[in-house]
N, CA, C and O atoms as CSV, one atom per row, in Angstrom:
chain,resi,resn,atom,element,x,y,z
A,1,UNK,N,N,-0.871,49.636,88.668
A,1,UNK,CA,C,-1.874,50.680,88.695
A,1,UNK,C,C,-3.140,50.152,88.012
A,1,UNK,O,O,-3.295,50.097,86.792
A,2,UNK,N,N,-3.949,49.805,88.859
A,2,UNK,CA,C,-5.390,49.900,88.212
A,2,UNK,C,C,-6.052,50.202,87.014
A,2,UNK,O,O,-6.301,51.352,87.376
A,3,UNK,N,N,-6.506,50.153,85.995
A,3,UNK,CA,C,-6.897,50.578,84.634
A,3,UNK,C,C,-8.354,50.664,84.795
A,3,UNK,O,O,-8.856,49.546,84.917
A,4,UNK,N,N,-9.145,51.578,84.833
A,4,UNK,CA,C,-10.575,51.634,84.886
A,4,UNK,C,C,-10.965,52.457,83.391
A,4,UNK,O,O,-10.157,53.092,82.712
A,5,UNK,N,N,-12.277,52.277,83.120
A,5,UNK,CA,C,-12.903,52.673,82.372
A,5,UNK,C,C,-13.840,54.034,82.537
A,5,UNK,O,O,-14.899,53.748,83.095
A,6,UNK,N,N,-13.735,55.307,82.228
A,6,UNK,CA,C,-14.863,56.291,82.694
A,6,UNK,C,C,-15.687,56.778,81.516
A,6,UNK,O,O,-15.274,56.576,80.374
A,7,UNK,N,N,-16.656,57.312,81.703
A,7,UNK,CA,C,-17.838,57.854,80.469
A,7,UNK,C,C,-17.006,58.407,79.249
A,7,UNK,O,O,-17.288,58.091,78.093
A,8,UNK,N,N,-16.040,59.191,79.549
A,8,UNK,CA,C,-15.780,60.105,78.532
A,8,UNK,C,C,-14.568,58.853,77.855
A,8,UNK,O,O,-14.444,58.889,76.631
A,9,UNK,N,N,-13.909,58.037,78.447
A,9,UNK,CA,C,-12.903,57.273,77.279
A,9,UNK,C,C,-14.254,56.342,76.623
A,9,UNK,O,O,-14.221,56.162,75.406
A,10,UNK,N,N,-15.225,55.856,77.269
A,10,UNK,CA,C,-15.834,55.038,76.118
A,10,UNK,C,C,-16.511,55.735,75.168
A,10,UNK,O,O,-16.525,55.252,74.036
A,11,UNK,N,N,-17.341,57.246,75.463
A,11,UNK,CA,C,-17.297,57.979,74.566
A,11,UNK,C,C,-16.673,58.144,73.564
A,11,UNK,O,O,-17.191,58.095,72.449
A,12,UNK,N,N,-15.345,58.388,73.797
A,12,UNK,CA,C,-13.967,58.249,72.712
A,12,UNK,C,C,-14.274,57.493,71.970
A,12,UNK,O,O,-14.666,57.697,70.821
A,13,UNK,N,N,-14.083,56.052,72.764
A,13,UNK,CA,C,-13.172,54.735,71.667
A,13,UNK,C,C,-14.859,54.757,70.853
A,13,UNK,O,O,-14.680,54.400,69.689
A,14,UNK,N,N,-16.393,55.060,71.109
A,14,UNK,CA,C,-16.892,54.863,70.502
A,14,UNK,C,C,-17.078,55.404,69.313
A,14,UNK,O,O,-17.692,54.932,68.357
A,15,UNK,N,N,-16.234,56.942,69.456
A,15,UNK,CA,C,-15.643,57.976,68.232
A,15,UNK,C,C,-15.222,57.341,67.337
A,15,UNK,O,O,-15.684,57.083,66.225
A,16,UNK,N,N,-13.737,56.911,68.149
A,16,UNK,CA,C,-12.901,56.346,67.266
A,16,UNK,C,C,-13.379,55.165,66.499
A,16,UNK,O,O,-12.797,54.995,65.428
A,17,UNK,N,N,-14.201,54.410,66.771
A,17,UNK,CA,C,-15.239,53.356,66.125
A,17,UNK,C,C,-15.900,53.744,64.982
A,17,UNK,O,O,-15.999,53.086,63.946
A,18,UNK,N,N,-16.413,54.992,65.242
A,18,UNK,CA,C,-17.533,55.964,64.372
A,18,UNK,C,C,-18.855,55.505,64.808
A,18,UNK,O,O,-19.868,55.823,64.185
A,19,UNK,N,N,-18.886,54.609,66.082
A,19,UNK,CA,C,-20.296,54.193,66.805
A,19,UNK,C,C,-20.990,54.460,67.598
A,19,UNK,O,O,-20.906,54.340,68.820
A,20,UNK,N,N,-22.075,55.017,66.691
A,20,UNK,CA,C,-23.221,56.195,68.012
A,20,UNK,C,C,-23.629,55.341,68.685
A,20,UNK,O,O,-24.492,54.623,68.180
A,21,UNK,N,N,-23.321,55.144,69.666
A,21,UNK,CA,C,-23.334,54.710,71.156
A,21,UNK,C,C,-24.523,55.741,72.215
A,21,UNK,O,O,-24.289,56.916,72.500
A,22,UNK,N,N,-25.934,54.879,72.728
A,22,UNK,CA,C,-26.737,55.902,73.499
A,22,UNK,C,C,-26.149,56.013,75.012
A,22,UNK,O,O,-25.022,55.530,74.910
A,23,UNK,N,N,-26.255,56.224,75.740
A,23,UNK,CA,C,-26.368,56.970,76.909
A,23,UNK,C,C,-26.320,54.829,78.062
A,23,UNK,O,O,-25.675,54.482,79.051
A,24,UNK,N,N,-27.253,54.121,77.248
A,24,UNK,CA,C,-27.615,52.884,77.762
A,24,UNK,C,C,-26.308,51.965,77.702
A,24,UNK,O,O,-25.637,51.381,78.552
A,25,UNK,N,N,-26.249,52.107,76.263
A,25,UNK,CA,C,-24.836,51.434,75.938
A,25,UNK,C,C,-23.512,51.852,76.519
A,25,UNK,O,O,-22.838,51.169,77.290
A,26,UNK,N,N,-23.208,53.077,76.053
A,26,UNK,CA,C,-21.906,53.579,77.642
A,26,UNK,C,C,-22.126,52.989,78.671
A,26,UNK,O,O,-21.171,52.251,78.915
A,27,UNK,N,N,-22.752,52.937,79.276
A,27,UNK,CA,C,-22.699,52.494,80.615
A,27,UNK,C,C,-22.723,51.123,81.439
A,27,UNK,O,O,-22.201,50.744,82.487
A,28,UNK,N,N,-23.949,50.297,80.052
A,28,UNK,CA,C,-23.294,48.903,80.154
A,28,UNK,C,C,-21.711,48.780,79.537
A,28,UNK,O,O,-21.038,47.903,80.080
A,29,UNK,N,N,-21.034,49.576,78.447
A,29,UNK,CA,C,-19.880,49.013,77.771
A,29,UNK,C,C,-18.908,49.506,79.161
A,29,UNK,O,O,-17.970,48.734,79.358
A,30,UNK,N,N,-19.013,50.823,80.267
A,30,UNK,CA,C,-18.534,50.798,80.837
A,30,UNK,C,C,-18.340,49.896,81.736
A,30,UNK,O,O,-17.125,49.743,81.861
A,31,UNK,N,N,-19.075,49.042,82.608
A,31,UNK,CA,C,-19.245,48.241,82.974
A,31,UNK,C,C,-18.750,46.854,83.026
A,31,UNK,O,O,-18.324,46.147,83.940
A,32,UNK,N,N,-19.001,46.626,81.335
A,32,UNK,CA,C,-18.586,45.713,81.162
A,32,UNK,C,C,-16.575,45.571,80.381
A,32,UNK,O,O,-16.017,44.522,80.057
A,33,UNK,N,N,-16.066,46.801,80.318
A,33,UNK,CA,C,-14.765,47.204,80.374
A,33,UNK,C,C,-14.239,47.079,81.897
A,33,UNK,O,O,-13.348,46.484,82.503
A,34,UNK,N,N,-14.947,47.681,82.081
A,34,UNK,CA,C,-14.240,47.509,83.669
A,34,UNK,C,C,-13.843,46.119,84.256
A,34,UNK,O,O,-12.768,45.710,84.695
A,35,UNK,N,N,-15.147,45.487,84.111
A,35,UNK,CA,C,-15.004,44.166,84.329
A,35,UNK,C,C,-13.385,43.362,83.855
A,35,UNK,O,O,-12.480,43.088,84.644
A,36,UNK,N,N,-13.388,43.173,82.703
A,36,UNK,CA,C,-12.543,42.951,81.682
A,36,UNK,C,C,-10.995,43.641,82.553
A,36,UNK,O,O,-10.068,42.917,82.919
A,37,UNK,N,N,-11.034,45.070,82.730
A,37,UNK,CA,C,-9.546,45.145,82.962
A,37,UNK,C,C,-9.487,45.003,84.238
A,37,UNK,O,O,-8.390,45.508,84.472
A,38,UNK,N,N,-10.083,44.522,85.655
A,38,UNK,CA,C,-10.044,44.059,86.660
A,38,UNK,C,C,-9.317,43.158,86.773
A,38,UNK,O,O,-8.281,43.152,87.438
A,39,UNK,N,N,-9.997,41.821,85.805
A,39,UNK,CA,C,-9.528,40.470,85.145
A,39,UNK,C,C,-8.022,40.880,84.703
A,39,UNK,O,O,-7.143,40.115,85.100
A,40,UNK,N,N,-7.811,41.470,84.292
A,40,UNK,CA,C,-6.747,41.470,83.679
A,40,UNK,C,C,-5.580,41.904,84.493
A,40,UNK,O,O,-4.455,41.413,84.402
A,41,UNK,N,N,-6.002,43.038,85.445
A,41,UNK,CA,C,-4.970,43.732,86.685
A,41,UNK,C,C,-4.401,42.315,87.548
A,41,UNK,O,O,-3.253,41.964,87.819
A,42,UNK,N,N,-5.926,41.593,87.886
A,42,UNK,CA,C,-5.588,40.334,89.181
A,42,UNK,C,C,-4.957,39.479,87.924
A,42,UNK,O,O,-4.104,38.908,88.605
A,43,UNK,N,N,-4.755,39.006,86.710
A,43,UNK,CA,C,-3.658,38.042,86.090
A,43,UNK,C,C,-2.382,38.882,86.248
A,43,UNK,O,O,-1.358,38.313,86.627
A,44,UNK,N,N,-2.377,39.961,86.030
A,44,UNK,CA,C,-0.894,40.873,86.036
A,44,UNK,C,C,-0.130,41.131,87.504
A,44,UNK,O,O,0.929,41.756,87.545
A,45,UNK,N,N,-0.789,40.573,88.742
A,45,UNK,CA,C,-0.732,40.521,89.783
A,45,UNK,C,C,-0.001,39.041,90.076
A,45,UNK,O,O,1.129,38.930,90.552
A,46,UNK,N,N,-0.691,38.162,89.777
A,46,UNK,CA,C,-0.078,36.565,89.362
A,46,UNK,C,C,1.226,36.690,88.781
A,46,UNK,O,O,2.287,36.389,89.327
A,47,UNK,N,N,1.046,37.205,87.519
A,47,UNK,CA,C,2.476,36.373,86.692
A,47,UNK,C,C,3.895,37.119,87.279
A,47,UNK,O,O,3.951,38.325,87.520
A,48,UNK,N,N,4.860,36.314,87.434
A,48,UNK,CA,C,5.835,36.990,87.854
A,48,UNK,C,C,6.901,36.660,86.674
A,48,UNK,O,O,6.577,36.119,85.616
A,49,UNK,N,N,8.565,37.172,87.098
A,49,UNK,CA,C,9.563,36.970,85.655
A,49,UNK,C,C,9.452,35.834,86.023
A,49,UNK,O,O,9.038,35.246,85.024
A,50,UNK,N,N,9.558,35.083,86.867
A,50,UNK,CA,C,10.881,33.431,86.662
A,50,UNK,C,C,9.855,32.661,86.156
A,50,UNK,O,O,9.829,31.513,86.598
A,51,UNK,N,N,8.529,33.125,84.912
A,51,UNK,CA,C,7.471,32.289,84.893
A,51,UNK,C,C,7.791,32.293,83.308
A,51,UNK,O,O,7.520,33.338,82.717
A,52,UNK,N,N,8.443,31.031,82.426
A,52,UNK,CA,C,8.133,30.915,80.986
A,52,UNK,C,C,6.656,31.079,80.874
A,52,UNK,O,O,5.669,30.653,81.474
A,53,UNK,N,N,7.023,32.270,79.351
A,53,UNK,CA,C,5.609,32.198,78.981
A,53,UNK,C,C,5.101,31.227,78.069
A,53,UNK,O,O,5.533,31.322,76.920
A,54,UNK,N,N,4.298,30.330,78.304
A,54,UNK,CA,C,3.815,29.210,76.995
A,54,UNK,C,C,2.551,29.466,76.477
A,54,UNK,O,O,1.874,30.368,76.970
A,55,UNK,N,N,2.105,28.740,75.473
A,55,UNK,CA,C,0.894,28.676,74.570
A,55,UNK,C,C,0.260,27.981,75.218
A,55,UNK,O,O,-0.899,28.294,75.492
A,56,UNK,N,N,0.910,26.636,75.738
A,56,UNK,CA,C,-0.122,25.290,75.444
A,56,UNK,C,C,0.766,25.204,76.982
A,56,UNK,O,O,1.788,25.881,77.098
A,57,UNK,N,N,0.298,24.349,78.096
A,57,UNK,CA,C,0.973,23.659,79.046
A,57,UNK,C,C,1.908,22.510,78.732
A,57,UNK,O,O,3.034,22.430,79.222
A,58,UNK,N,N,1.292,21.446,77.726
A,58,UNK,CA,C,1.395,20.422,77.234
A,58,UNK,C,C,2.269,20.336,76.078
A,58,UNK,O,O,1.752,20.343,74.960
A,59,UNK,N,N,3.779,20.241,76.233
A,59,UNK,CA,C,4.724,20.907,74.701
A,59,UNK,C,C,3.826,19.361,73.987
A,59,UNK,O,O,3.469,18.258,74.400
A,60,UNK,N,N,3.764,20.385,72.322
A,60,UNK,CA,C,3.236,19.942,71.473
A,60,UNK,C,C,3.966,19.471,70.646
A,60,UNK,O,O,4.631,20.489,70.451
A,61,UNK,N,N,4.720,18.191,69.485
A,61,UNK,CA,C,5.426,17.894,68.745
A,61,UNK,C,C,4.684,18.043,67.300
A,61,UNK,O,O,3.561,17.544,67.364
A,62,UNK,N,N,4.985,18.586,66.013
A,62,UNK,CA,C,4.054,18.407,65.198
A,62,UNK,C,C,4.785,17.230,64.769
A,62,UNK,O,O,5.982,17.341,65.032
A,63,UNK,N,N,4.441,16.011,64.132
A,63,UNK,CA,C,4.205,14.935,63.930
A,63,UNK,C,C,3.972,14.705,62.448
A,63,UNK,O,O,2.955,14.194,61.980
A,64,UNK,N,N,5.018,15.135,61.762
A,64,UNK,CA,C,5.380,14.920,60.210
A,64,UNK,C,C,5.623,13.517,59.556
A,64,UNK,O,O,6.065,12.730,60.393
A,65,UNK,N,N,5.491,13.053,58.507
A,65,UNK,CA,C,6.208,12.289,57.574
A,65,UNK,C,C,7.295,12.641,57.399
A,65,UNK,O,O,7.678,13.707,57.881
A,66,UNK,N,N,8.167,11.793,56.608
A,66,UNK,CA,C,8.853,11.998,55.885
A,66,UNK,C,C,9.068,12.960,54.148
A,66,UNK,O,O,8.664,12.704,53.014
A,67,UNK,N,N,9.339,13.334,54.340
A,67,UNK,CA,C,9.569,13.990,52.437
A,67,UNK,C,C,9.996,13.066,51.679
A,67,UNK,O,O,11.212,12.898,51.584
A,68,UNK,N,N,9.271,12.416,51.107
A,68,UNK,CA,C,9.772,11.239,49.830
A,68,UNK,C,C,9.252,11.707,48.845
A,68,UNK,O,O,8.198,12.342,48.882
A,69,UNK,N,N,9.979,11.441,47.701
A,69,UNK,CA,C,9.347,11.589,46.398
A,69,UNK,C,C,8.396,10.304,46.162
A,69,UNK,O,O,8.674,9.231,46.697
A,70,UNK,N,N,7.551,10.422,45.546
A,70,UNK,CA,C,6.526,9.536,44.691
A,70,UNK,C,C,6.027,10.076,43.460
A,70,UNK,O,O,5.866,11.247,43.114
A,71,UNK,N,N,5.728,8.562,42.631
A,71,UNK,CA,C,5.359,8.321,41.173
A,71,UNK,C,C,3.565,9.293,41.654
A,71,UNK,O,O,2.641,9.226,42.465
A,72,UNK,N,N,3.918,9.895,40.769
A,72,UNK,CA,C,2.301,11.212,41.020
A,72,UNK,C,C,1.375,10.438,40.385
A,72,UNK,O,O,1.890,9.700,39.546
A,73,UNK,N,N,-0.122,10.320,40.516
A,73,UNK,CA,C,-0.810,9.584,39.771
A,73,UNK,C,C,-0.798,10.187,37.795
A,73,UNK,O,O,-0.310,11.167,37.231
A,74,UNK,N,N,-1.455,9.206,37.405
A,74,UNK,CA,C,-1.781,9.500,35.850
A,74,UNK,C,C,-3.019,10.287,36.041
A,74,UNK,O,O,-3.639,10.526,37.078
A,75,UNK,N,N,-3.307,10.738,34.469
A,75,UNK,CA,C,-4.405,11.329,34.509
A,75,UNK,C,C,-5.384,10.823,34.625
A,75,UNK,O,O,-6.359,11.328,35.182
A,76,UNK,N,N,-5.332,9.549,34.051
A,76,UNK,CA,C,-6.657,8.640,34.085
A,76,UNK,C,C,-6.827,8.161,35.343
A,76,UNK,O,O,-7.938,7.702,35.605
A,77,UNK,N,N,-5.883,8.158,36.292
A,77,UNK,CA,C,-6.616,6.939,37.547
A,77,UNK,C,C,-6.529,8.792,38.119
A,77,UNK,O,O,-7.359,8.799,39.028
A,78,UNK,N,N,-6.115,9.841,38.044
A,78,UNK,CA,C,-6.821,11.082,39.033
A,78,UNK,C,C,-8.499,11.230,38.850
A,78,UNK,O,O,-9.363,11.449,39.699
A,79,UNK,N,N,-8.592,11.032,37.482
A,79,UNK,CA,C,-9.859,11.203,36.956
A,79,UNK,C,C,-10.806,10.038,37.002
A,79,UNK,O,O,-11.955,10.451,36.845
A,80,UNK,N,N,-10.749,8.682,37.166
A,80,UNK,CA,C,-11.041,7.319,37.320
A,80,UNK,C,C,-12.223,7.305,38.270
A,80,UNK,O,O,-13.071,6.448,38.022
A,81,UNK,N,N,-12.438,8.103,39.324
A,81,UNK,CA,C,-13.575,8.220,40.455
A,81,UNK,C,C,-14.865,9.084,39.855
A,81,UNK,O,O,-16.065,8.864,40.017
A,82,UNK,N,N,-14.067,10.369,38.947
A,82,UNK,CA,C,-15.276,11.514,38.919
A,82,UNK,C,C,-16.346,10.846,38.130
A,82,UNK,O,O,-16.309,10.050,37.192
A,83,UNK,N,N,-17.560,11.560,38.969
A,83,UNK,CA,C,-19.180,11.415,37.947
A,83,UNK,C,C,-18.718,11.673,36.245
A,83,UNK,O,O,-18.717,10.646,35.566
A,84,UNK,N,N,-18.392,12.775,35.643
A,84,UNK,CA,C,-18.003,12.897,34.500
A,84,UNK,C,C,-16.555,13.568,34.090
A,84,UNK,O,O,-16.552,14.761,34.394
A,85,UNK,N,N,-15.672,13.256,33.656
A,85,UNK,CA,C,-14.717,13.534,32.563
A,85,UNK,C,C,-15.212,13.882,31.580
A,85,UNK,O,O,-16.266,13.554,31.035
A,86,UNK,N,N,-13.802,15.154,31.111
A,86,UNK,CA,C,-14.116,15.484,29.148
A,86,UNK,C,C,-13.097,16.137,28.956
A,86,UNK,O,O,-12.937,17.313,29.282
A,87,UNK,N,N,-11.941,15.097,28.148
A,87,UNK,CA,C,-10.988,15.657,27.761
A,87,UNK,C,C,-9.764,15.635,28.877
A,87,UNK,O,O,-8.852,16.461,28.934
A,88,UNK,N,N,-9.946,14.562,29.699
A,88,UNK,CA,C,-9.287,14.574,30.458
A,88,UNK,C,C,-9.308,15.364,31.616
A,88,UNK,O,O,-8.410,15.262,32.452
A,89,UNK,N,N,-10.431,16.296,31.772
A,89,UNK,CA,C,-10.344,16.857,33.111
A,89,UNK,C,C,-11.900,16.809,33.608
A,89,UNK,O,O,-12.841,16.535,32.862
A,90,UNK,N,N,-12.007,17.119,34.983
A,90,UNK,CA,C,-13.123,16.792,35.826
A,90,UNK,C,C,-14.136,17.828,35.123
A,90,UNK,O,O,-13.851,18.892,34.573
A,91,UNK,N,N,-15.651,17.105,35.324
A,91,UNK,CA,C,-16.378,18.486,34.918
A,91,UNK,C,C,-17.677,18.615,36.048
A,91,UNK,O,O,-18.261,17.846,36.811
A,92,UNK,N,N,-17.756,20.036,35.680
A,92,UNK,CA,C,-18.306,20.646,37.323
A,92,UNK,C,C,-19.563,21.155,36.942
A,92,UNK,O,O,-19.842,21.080,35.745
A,93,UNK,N,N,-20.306,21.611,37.646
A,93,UNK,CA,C,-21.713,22.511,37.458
A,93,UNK,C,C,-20.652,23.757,37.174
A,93,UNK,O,O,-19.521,23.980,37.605
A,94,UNK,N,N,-21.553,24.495,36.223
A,94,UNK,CA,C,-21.093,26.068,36.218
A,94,UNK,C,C,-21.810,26.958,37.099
A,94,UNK,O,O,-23.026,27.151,37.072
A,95,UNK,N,N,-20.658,27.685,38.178
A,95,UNK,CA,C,-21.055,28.329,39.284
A,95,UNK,C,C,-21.751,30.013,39.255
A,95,UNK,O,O,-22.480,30.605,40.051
A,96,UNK,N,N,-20.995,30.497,37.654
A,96,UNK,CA,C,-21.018,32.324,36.893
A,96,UNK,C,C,-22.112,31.826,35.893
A,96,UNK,O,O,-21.975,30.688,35.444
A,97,UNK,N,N,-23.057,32.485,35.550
A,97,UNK,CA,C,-23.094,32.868,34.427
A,97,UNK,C,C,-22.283,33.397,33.127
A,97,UNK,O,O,-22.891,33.691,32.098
């Protein structure tokens, strides 16, 4: 069944929005709803059951490492790059008053 758009539902949903919507705008938003669930009737026309639904065409593998433990750096070689240290930790512009 067809899904169309008429004056008085975009009226509505523009209620339900709380968006005063003129007389100009209805009629392009009608318009351009309509459009939209046309599109959408002719895909619902296409898909049939024996069709998996997928994301991607192309199955995707995500492509992990391994989980190993490692020796974590020291403080000094984390800190070894920054412009300034104090006290062992990085120091930043102050962003608050």
């Amino acid at each position: 069944m067809p899904t169309t758009f008429d004056r008085a539902q975009i009226e509505h949903l523009g209620d339900l929005a709380r968006i005063a919507l003129t007389d100009d705008e209805i009629t392009r938003l009608q318009g351009e709803l309509n459009v939209i669930a046309d599109s959408i009737n002719k895909i619902q026309e296409v898909a049939t059951d024996d069709v998996q639904p997928t994301a991607n065409p192309v199955p995707l593998e995500a492509y992990m490492r391994p989980d190993e433990p490692a020796t974590p750096l020291t403080q000094q070689e984390a800190t070894a790059g920054a412009p300034a240290v104090e006290h062992g930790m990085f120091v930043a512009p102050q962003i608050q008053g």
